[in-house]
C-alpha positions as CSV (number, residue, x, y, z in Angstrom):
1,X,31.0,9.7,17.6
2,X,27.3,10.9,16.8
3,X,25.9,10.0,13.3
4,X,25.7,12.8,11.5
5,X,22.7,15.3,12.2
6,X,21.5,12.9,14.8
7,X,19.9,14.1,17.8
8,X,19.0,12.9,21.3
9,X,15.5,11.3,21.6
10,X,13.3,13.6,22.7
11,X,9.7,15.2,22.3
12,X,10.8,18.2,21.1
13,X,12.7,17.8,17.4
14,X,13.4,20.0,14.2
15,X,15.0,18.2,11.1
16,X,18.4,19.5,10.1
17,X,18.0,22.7,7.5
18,X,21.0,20.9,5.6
19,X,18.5,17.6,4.7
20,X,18.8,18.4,0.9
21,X,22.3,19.0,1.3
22,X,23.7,15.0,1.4
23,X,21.6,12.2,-1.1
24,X,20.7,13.3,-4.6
25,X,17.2,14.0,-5.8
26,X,16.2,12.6,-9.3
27,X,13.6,12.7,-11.6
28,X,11.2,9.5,-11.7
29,X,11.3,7.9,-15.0
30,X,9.2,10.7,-17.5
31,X,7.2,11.9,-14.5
32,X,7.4,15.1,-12.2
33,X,7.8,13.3,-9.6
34,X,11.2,13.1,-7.5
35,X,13.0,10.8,-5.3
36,X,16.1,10.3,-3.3
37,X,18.2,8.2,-4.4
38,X,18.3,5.5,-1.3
39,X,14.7,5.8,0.1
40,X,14.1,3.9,3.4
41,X,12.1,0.6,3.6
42,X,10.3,-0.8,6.3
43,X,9.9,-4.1,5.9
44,X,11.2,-6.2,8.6
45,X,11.9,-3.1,11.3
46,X,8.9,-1.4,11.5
47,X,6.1,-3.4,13.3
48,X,4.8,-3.7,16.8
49,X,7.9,-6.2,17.9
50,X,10.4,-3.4,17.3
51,X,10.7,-0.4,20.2
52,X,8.7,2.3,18.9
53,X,11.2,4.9,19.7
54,X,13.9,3.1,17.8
55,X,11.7,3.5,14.6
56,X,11.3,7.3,15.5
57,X,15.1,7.9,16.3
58,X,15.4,5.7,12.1
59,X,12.6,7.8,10.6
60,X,13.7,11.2,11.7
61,X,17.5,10.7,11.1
62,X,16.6,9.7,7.9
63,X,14.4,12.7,6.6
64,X,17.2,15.0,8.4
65,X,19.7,13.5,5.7
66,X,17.2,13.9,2.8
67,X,15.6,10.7,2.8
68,X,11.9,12.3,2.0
69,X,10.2,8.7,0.4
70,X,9.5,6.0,3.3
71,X,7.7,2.4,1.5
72,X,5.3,0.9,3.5
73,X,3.0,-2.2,2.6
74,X,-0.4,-3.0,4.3
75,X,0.5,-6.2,5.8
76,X,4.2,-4.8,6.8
77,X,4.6,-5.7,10.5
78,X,4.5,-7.8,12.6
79,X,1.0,-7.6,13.3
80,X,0.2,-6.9,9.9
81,X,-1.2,-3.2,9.7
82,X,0.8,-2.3,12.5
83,X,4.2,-0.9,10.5
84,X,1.2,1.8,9.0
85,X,0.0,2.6,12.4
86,X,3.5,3.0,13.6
87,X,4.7,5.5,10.5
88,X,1.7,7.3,11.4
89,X,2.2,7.5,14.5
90,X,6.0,9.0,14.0
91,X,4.5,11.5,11.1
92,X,2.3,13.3,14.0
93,X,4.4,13.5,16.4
94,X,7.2,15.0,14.4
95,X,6.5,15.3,10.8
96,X,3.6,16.6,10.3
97,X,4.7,19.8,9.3
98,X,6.9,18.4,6.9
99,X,3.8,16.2,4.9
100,X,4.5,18.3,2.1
101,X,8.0,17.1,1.6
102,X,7.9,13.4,2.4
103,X,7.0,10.8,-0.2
104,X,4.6,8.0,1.3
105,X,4.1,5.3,-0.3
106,X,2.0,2.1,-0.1
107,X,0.8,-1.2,-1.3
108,X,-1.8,-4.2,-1.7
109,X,-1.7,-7.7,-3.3
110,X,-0.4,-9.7,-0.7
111,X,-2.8,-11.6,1.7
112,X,-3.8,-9.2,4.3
113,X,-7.5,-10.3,5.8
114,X,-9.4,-14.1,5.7
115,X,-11.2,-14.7,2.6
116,X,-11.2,-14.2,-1.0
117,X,-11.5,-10.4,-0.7
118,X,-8.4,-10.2,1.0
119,X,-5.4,-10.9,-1.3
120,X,-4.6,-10.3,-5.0
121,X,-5.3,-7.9,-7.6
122,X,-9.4,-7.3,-7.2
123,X,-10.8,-3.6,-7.6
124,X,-12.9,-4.3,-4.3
125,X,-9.4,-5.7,-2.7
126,X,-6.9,-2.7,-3.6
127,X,-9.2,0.5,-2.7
128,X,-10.7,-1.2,0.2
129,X,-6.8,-1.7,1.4
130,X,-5.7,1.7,0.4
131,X,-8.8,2.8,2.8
132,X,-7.7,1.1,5.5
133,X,-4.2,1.9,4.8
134,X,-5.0,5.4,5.0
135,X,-7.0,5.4,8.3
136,X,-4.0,3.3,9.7
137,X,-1.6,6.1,8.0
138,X,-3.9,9.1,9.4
139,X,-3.5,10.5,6.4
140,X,-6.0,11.9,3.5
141,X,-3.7,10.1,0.6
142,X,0.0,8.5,0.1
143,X,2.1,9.8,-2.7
144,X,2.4,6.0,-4.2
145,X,0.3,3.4,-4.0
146,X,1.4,-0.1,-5.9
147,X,0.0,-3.2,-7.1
148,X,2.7,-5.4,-4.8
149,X,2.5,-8.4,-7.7
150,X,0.2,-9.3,-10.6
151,X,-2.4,-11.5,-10.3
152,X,-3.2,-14.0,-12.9
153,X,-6.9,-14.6,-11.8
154,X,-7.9,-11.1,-11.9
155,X,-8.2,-9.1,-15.6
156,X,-5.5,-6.5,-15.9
157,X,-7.5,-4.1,-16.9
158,X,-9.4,-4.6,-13.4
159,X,-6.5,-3.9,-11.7
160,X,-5.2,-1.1,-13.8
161,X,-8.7,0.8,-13.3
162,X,-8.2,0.5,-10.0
163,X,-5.0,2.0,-9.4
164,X,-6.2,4.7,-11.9
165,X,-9.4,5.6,-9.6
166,X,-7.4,6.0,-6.7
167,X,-4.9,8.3,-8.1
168,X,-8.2,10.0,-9.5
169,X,-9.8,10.4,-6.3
170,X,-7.3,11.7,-4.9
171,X,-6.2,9.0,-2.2
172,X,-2.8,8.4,-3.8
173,X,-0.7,11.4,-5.8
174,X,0.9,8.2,-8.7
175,X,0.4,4.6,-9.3
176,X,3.3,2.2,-9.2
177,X,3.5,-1.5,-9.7
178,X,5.8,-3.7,-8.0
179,X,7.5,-7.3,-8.9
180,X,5.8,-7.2,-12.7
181,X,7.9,-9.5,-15.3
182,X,9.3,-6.7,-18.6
183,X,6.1,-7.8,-20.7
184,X,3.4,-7.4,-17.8
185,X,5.2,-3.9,-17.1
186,X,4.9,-3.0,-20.8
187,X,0.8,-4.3,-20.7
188,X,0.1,-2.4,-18.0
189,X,1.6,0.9,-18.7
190,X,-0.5,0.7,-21.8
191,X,-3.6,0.2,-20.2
192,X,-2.9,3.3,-17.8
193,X,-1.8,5.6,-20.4
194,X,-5.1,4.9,-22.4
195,X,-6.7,5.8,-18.7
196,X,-4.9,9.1,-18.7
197,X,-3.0,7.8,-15.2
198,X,0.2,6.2,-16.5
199,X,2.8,4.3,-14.2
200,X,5.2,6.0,-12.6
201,X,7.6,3.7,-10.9
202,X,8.2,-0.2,-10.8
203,X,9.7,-1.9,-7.6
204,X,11.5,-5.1,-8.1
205,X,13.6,-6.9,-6.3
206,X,17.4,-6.5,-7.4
207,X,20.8,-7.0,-6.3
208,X,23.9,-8.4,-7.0
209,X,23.1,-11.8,-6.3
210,X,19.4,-11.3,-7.9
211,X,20.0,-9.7,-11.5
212,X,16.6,-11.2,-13.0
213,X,15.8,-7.5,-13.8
214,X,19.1,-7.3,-16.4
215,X,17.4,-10.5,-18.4
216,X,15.8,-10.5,-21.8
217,X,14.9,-8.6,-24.7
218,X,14.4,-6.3,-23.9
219,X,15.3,-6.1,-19.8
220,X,12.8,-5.0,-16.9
221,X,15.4,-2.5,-16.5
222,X,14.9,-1.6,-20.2
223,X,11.5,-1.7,-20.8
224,X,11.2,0.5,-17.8
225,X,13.1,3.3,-19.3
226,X,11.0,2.9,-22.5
227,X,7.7,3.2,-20.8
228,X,8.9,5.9,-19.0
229,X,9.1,3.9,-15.5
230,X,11.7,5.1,-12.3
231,X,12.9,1.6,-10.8
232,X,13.1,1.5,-7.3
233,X,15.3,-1.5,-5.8
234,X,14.0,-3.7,-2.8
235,X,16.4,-6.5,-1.2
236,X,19.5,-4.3,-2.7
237,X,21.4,-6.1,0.5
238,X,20.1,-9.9,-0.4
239,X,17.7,-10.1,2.7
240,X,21.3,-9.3,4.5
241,X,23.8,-11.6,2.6
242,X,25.6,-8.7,0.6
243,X,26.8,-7.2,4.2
244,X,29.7,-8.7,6.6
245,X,27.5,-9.4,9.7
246,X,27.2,-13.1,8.1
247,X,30.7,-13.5,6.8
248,X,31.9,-15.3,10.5
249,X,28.8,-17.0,11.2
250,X,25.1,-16.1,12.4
251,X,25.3,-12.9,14.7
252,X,22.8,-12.7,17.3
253,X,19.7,-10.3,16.7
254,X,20.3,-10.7,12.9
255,X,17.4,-11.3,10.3
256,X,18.5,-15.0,10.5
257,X,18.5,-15.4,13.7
258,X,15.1,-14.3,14.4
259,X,13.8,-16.8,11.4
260,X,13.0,-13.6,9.0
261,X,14.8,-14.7,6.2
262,X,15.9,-18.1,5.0
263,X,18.6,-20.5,6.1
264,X,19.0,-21.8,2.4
265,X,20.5,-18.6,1.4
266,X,23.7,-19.0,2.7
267,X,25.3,-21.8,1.3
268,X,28.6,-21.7,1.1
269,X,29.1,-20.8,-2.3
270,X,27.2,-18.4,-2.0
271,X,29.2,-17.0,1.2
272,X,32.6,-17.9,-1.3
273,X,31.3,-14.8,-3.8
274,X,30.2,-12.7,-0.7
275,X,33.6,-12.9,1.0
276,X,34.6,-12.3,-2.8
277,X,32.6,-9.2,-3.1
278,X,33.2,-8.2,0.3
279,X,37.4,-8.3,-0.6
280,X,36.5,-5.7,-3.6
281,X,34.8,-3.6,-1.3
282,X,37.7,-3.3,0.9
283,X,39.7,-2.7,-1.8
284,X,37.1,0.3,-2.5
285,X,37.0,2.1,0.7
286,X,33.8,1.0,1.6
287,X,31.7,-2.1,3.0
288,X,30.4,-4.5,1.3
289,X,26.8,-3.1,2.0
290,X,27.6,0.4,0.8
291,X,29.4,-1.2,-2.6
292,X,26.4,-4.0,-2.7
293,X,23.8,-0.3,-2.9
294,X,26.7,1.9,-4.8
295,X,26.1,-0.7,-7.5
296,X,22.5,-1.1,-7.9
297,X,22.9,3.0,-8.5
298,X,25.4,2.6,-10.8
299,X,25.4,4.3,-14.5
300,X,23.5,2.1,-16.5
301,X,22.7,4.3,-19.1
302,X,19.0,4.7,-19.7
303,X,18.4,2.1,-17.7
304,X,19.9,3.3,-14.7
305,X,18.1,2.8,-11.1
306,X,16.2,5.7,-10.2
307,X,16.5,4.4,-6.0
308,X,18.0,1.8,-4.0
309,X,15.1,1.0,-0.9
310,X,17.2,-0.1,2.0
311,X,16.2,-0.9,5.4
312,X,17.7,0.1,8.8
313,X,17.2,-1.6,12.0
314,X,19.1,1.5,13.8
315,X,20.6,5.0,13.1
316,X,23.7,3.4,12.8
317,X,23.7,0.9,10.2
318,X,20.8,3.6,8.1
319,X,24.0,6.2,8.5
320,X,26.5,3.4,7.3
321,X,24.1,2.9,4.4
322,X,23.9,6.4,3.3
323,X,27.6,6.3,2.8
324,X,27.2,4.3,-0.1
325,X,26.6,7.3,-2.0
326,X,29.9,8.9,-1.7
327,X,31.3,6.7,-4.3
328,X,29.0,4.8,-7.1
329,X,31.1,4.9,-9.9
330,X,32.9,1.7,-10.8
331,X,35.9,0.9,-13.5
332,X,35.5,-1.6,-15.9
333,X,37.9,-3.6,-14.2
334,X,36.1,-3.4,-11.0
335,X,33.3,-4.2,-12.6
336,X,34.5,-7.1,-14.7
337,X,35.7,-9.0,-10.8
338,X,32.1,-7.8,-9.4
339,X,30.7,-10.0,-12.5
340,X,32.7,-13.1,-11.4
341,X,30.8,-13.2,-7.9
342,X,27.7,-11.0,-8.9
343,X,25.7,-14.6,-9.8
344,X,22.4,-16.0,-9.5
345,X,22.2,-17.5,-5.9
346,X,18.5,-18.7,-5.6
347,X,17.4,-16.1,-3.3
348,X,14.5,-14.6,-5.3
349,X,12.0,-15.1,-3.5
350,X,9.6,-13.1,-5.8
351,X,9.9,-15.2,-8.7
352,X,6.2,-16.3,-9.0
353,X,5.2,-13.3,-9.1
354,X,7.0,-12.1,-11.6
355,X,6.3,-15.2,-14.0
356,X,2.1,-15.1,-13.0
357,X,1.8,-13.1,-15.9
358,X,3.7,-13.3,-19.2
């Protein structure tokens, strides 16, 4: 059986009419703009050692189901730069009618080019990355671009101005910030709103076996909402954990086994709560992966997610994803047994940087 709206590779391609008809659109945080709720990530699936057809068959199922926002980051690949040129590549060759509708976003703070100019949170390092982003992109601006982690040597207010004069020249349509602790997040939405360019979205890391943003008082989660923040979710699936592909072992082809993500992840306790989780899944009519994302979207009041960011290496498992969305309400019971197993597990990877600034 075909996934739905999925058609043959070929040159010549039109997007399903029905493509708002299947994932929600939402409001981001206070702003105008809006997002899907699962947007796709390209992370690991994107660069130069993945067949560049693959990513085209990914990208244009996905905006035929309604997934409009696509997050990229300047040194996504492998090579680094290369996941850009790809996505660009797809965009004129069959999207490039539809510019208008997708949501393109982009980041900088992670070492991209030798020397001290290449890495962090310097005003000469972000817009000279969003430049080359762009030229990479072949585009004239992305609708986000982020600040992908603090930086504790550079003045927040350096960093803030930045992000404000590229959303004021026109090379990006919002600012976002990505991996900031609750009180950083707060800090910097202050700065921006005396700028006149406040934050529109914050992208942390978050899953059931990474909850960091549920912590304190108040929450990242919280303090989000207050500040008038949309959350977006990366790792929902624990760099792969919180799926069944690792339940009987290493698969071949699988994040593991090319060395993208780390061996010390899967200890067996933490396979013990993922078998766990997996079980109430079952129980759920769904997979583990589409309960693992139906959570992060659950009601959370206020401080609900605004989007889970998942990555796909194929229209199949992207298609498996989506299905997440046709159940994300959870009882209190099932959500009492998901608490048992939903525990710290020492995969957060991004810790640093969200503890560089306090």
């Amino acid at each position: 059986m075909k996934p739905k709206n999925f058609q043959p590779t070929d040159d010549f391609w039109n997007p399903a009419e029905s493509r708002y008809d299947d994932v929600p659109i939402v409001r981001c945080g206070k702003s105008g703009l809006q997002l899907p709720r699962i947007a796709l990530g390209t992370w690991h699936n994107f660069g130069d050692d993945t067949p560049f057809q693959t990513q085209r068959d990914i990208v244009r199922y996905a905006f035929s189901r309604g997934v409009i926002h696509f997050d990229i980051a300047n040194n996504y690949g492998p090579p680094a730069g290369s996941t850009e040129e790809n996505f660009g590549r797809i965009v004129a060759k069959d999207l490039r009618a539809h510019r208008h509708e997708l949501v393109v976003s982009t980041k900088a703070g992670m070492a991209m080019w030798p020397g001290p100019t290449g890495f962090g949170g310097s005003r000469a390092y972000l817009l000279n990355s969003l430049d080359e982003s762009l030229m990479r992109l072949g585009m004239d601006y992305v609708d986000i671009f982020y600040h992908h982690r603090p930086d504790p040597d550079v003045p927040l207010e350096e960093s803030m101005l930045a992000l404000h004069d590229a959303v004021r020249s026109g090379k990006a349509r919002y600012a976002g910030i990505s991996s900031y602790s609750a009180a950083a997040a707060a800090q910097a939405q202050e700065i921006m709103r005396e700028l006149g360019t406040p934050i529109v979205i914050h992208q942390p890391s978050y899953s059931m076996l990474n909850r960091w943003v549920e912590e304190g008082e108040p929450s990242l989660l919280e303090t989000a909402a207050a500040e008038g923040m949309g959350v977006i979710a990366f790792s929902p699936l624990a760099q792969g954990l919180l799926t069944n592909k690792y339940l009987d072992g290493v698969p071949e082809g699988s994040r593991l086994s090319k060395g993208k993500v780390s061996e010390t992840y899967f200890t067996e306790e933490n396979l013990g709560h993922v078998r766990a989780l997996n079980d109430i899944a079952a129980e759920r009519g769904q997979s583990l992966a589409q309960m693992a994302i139906a959570w992060i979207l659950r009601d959370q009041g206020e401080a609900t997610v605004t989007t889970a960011l998942v990555g796909a290496s194929s229209v199949r498992q992207l298609e498996d994803t989506l299905g997440a969305l046709d159940n994300t309400d959870f009882s209190a019971e099932e959500l009492r047994r998901i608490d048992e197993h939903a525990v710290e597990s020492g995969i957060n990877t991004w810790w640093h940087a969200t503890q560089s600034r306090m």
